[in-house]
RONUNU-549176 format. One record per residue (C-alpha): x, z, y. Coordinates in Angstrom, 3 decimals, padded with zeros to 6 digits, always signed. Layout:
REM RONUNU-549176
u X&w Z&v Y
...
END
This chain:
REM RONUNU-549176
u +135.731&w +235.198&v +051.823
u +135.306&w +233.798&v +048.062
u +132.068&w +234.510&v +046.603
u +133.714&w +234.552&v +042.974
u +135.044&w +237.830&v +041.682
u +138.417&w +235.440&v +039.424
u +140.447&w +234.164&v +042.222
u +142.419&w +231.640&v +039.626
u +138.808&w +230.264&v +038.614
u +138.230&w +230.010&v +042.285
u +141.253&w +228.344&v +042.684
u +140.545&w +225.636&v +039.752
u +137.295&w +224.860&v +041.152
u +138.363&w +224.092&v +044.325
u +140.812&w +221.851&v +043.008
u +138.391&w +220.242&v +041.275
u +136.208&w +219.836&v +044.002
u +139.195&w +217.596&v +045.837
u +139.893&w +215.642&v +042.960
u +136.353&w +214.572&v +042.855
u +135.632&w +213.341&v +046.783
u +138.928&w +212.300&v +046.866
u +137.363&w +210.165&v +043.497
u +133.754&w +209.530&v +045.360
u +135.497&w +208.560&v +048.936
u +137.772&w +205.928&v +047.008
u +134.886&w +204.704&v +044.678
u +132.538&w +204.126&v +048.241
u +135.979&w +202.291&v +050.056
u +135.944&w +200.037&v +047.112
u +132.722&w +198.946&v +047.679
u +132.703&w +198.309&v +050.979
u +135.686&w +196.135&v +050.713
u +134.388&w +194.058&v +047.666
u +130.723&w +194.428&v +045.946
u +130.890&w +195.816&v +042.357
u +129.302&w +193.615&v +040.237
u +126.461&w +195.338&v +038.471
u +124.868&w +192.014&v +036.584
u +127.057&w +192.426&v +033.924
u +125.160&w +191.116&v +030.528
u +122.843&w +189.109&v +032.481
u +122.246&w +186.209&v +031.700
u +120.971&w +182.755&v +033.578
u +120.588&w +179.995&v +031.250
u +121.437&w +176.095&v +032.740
u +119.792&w +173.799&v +030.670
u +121.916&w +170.488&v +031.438
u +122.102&w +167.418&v +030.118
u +123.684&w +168.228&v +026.859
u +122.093&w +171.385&v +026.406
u +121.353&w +174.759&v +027.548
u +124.300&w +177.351&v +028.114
u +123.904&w +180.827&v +029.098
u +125.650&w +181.970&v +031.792
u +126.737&w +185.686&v +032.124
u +126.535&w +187.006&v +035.863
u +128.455&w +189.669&v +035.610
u +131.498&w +187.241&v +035.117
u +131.066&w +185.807&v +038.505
u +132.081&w +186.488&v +042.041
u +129.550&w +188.968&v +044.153
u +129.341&w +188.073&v +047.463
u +126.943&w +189.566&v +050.181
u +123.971&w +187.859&v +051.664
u +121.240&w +189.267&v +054.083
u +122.626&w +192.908&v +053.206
u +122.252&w +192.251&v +049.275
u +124.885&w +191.503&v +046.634
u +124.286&w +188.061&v +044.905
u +125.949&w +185.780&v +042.969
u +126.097&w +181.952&v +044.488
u +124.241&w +179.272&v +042.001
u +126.781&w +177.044&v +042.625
u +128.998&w +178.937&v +041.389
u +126.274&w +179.598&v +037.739
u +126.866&w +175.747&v +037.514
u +130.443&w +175.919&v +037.463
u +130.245&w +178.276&v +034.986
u +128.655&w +175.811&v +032.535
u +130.872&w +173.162&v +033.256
u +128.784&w +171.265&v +036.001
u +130.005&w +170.415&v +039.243
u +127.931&w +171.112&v +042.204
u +129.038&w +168.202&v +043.330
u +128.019&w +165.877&v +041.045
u +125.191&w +164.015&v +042.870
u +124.056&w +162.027&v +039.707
u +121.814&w +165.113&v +038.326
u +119.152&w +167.386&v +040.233
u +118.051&w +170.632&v +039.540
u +114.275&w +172.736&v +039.254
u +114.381&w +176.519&v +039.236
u +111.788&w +178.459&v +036.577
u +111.144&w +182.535&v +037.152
u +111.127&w +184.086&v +033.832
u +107.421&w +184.128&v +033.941
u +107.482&w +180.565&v +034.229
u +106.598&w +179.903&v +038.238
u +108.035&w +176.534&v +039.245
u +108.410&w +176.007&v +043.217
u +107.338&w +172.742&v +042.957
u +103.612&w +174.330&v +042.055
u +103.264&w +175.316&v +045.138
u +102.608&w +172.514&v +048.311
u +105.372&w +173.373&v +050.893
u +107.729&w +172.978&v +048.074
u +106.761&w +169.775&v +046.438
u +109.012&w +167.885&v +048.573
u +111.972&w +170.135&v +047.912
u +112.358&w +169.659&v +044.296
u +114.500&w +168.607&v +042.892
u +117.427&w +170.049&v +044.070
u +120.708&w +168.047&v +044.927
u +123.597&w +170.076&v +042.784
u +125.595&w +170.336&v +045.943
u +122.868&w +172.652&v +047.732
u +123.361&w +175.693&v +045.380
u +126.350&w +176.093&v +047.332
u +123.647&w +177.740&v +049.762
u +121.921&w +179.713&v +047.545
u +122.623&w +182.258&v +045.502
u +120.554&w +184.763&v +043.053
u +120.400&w +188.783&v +044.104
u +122.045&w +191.392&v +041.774
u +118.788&w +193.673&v +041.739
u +115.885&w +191.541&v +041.830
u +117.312&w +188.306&v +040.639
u +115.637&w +186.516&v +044.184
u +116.791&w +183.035&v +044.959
u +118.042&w +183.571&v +048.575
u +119.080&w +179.892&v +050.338
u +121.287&w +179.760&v +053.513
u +119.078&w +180.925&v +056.161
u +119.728&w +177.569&v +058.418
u +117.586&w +175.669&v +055.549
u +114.465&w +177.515&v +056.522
u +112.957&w +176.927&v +053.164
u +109.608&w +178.719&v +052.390
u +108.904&w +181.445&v +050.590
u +107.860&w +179.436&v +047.322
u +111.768&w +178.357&v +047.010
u +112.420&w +182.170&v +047.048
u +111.665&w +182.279&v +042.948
u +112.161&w +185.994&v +041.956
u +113.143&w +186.636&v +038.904
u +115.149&w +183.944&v +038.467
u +115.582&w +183.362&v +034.426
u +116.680&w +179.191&v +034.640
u +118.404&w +176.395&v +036.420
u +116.734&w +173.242&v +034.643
u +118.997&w +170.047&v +035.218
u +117.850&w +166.180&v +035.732
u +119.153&w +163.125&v +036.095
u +118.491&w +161.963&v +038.956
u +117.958&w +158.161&v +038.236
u +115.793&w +158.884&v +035.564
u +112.049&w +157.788&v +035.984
u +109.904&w +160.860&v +035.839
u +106.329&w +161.007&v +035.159
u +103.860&w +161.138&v +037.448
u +100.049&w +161.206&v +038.376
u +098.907&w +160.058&v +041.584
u +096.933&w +162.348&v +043.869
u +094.093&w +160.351&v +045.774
u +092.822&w +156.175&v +045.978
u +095.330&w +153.384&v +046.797
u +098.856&w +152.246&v +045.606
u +100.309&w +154.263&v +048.326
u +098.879&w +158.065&v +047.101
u +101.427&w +160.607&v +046.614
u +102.536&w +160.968&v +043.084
u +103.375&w +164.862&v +041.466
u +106.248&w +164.570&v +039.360
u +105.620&w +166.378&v +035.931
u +108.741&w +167.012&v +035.232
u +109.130&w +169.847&v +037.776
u +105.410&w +171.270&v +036.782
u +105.444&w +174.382&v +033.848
u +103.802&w +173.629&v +030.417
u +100.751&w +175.376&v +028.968
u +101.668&w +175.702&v +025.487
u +105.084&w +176.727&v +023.501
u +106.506&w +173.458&v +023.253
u +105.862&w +171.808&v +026.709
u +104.408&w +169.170&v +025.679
u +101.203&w +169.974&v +028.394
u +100.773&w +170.348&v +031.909
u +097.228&w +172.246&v +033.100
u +095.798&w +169.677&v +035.461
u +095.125&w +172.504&v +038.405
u +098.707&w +173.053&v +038.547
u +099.357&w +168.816&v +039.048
u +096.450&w +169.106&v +042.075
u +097.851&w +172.655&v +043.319
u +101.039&w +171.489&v +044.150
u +099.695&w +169.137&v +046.541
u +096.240&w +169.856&v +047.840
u +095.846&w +172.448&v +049.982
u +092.696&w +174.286&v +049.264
u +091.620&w +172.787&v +045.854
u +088.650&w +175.128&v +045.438
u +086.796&w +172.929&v +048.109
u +086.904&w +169.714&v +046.431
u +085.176&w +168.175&v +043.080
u +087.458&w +165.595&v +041.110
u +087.336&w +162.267&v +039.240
u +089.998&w +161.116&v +036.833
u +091.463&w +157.538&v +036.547
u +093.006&w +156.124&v +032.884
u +095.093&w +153.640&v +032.598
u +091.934&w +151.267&v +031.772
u +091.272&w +151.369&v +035.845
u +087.848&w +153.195&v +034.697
u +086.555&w +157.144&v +036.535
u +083.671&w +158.432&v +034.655
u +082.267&w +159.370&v +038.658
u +082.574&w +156.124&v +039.594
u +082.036&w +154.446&v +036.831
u +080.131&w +155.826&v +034.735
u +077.795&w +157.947&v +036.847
u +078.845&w +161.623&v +035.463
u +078.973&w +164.738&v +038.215
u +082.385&w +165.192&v +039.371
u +084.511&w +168.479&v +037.847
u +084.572&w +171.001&v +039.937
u +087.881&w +172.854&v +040.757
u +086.884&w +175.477&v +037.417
u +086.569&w +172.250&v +035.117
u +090.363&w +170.808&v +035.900
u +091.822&w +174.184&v +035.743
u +090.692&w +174.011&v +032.110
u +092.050&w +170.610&v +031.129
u +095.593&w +169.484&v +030.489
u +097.299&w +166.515&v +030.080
u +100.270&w +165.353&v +027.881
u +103.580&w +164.896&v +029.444
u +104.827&w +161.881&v +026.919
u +101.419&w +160.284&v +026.673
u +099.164&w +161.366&v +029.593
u +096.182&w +161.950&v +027.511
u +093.794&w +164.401&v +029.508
u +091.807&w +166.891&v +027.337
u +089.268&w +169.508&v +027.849
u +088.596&w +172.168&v +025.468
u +085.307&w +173.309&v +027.107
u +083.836&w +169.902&v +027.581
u +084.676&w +169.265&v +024.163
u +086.963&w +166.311&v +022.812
u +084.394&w +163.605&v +023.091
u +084.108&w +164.043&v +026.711
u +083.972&w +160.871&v +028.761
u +086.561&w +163.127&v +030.870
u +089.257&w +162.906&v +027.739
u +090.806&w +159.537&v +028.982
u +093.825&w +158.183&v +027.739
u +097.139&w +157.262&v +030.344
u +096.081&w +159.497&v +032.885
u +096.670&w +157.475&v +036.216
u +095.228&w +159.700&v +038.768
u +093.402&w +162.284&v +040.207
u +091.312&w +161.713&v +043.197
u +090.185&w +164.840&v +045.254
u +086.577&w +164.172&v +047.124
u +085.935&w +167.012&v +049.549
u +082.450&w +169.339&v +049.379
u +081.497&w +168.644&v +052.693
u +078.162&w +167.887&v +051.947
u +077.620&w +170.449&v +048.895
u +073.913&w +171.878&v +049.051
u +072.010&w +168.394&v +049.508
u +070.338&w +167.452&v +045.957
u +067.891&w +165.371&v +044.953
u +065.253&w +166.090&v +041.892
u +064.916&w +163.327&v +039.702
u +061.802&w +163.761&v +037.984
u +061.182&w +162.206&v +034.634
u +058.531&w +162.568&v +031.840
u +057.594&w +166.367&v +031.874
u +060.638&w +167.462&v +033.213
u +063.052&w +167.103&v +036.270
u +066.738&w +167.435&v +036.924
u +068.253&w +168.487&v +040.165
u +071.306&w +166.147&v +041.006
u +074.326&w +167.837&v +043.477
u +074.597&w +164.601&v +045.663
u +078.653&w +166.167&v +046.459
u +079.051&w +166.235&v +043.108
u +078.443&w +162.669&v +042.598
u +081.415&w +159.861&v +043.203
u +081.290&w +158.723&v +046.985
u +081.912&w +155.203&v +047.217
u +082.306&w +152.916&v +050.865
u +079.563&w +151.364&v +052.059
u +079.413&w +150.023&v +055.455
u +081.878&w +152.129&v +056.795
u +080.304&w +155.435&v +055.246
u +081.120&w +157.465&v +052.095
u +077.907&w +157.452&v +050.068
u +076.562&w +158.249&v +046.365
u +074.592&w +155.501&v +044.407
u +071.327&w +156.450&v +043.640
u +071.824&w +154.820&v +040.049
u +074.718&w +157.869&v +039.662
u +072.295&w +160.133&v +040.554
u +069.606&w +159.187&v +037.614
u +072.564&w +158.962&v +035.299
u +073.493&w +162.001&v +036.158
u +070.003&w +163.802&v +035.338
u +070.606&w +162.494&v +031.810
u +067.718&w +159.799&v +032.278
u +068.209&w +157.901&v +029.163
u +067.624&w +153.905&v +029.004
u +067.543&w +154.099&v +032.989
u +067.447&w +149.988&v +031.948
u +063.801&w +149.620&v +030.467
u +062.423&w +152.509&v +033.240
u +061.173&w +151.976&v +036.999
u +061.663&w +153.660&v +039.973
u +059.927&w +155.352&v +043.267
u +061.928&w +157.346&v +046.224
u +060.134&w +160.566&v +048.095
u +061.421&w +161.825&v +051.139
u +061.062&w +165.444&v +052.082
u +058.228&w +165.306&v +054.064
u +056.401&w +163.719&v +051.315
u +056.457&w +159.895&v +051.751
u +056.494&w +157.615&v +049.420
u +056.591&w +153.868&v +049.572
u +054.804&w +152.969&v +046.355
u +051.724&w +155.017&v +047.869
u +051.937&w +154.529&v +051.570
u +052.877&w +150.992&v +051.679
u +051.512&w +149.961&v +048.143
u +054.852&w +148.711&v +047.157
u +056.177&w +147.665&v +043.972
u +057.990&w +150.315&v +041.795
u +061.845&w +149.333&v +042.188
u +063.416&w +148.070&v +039.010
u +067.283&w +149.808&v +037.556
u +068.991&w +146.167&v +038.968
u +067.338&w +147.112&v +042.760
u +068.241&w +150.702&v +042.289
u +072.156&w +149.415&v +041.394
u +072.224&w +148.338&v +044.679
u +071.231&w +151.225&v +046.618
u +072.977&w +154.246&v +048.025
u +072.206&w +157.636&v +049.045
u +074.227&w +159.619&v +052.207
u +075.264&w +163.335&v +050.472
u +074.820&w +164.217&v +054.035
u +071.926&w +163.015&v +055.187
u +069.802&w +162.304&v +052.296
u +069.163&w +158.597&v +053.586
u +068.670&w +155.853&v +051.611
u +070.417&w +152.183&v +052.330
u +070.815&w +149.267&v +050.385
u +072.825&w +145.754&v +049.578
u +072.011&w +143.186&v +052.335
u +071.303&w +140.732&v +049.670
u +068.451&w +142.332&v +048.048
u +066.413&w +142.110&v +051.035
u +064.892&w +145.343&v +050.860
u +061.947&w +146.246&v +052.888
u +062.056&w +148.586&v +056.040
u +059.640&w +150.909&v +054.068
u +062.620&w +151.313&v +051.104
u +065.341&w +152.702&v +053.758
u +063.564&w +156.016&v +053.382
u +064.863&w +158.924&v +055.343
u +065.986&w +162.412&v +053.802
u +065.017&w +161.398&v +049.559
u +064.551&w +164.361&v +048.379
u +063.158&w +162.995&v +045.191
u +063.563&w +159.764&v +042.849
u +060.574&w +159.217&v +040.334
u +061.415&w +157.493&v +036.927
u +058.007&w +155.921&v +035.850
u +057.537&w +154.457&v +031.897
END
């Protein structure tokens, strides 16, 4: 039964109809056997050595990997005349919003990337996701989405690099592989540096070393930056000048060279002390302030501390300690007010509160006073 009154236009469609899943069923054989590739005009740029080239996928071979259609990266290098197995250049990979994987921890020690790996990895045709040969097991940060560059090195080139922590030995975060904050480049934000290494960074307070040796924590008694404070600076990839905007460019915190960045941990955040001077007082973070090693424990200096409350001509000024519960040694025991060179020489526990001091200055029993919760700076 035909449910059009024209047999002959009856006839025509149905022919029609056969020509066109006879069209369909060929169309979906084809792409079973071999992926059609749909990435035509898009384009991955390689910046090598000699410059950047742009590299149109839809000119390469599809293949299929975890039930998507990609194109292999080592096959993008060909492309712009590189050989994947040329082991005398390394590679980054940048997301078109700028994400570098070597911002994030687990894949600091994965970048850069030996030429002959992109063998094993290869960029999807829908969501441009860097997919790796599942044997490699890399993390999820090496899975850049978006993929928009493959940024090549050489690989006996000397980067530049800040060292995380104290000691010779402390890792060191290659800027090279880290994204810049401005158009040109030519800065790195100093969170990103820490990020890609500490775990976490929101529980720590930093100092900064220059390539004078000299921390303004350690060495010249300012509160450490917290974790908002580095986010805001940057440093200079060429000369490794550190700046920050909000602290203003005559910061003690604008060094020159930076060296390194050493993490101290806010274990003991909470404990302050008040230092209380002419009509007015300042409450000092002790976690804030530089720990240093004293007799096998990490303490503050009590001098940081009154340089830290902005106590000017600390110098010319004397000194009195008050423990919580009220004692002090200059009234209990009659002693002498400590002078700024005795007060050099004495530290504070952030933990604790306790006060200890140099063997060589001899201090009284009375002076080792227990949970300061106050220093006094007397004219």
């Amino acid at each position: 039964m035909t449910f059009f009154a024209n047999k002959d236009l009856a006839q025509t469609l149905t022919v029609a109809l056969a020509v066109a899943v006879a069209i369909i069923s060929s169309g979906c054989a084809q792409e079973n056997d071999s992926p059609v590739n749909g990435l035509a005009g898009r384009l991955l740029v390689v910046e090598t050595l000699q410059g950047a080239v742009q590299v149109d996928l839809g000119d390469l071979e599809l293949v299929t990997v975890e039930g998507s259609s990609a194109v292999r990266l080592g096959d993008v290098l060909r492309a712009a005349g590189v050989e994947p197995s040329d082991d005398s250049t390394v590679a980054d990979l940048v997301s078109a919003d700028g994400f570098h994987p070597g911002m994030k921890t687990p894949c600091r020690g994965l970048i850069p990337i030996k030429l002959a790996l992109l063998d094993q990895a290869y960029v999807t045709e829908f969501t441009g996701e860097t997919l790796w040969k599942e044997s490699l097991d890399y993390p999820g940060c090496m899975h850049v989405n978006g993929l928009a560059s493959l940024v090549l090195f050489d690989a006996a080139a000397p980067g530049v690099s800040v060292k995380i922590g104290v000691g010779e030995t402390a890792p060191l975060v290659d800027l090279r592989f880290l994204p810049g904050t401005d158009e040109g480049n030519l800065e790195v934000n100093l969170g990103d540096i820490v990020g890609s290494l500490v775990s976490s960074p929101s529980e720590y307070r930093y100092d900064i070393e220059g390539n004078d040796g000299k921390r303004p924590g350690r060495d010249g008694g300012a509160q450490l930056l917290t974790w908002e404070d580095l986010e805001e600076g940057s440093v200079k990839r060429e000369s490794l000048d550190a700046s920050f905007p909000k602290l203003g460019e005559d910061s003690v915190w604008a060094v020159s060279g930076l060296v390194r960045i050493v993490p101290t941990p806010l274990e003991n955040k909470g404990r302050s002390i008040e230092v209380r001077f002419g009509a007015g007082s300042e409450k000092v973070d002790l976690g804030a302030l530089a720990s240093v090693e004293f007799e096998g424990q990490q303490l503050a200096r009590i001098s940081d501390a009154v340089a830290a409350a902005g106590v000017e001509n600390p110098e010319s000024a004397t000194f009195t300690l008050i423990s919580s519960d009220g004692f002090d040694p200059t009234v209990a025991k009659e002693a002498d007010l400590l002078t700024w060179t005795q007060l050099l020489g004495g530290y504070v526990s952030p933990s604790t509160g306790d006060a200890s001091w140099e063997p060589e200055l001899a201090m009284a029993g009375y002076w080792q006073v227990r949970e300061v919760s106050a220093i006094s700076v007397i004219r």
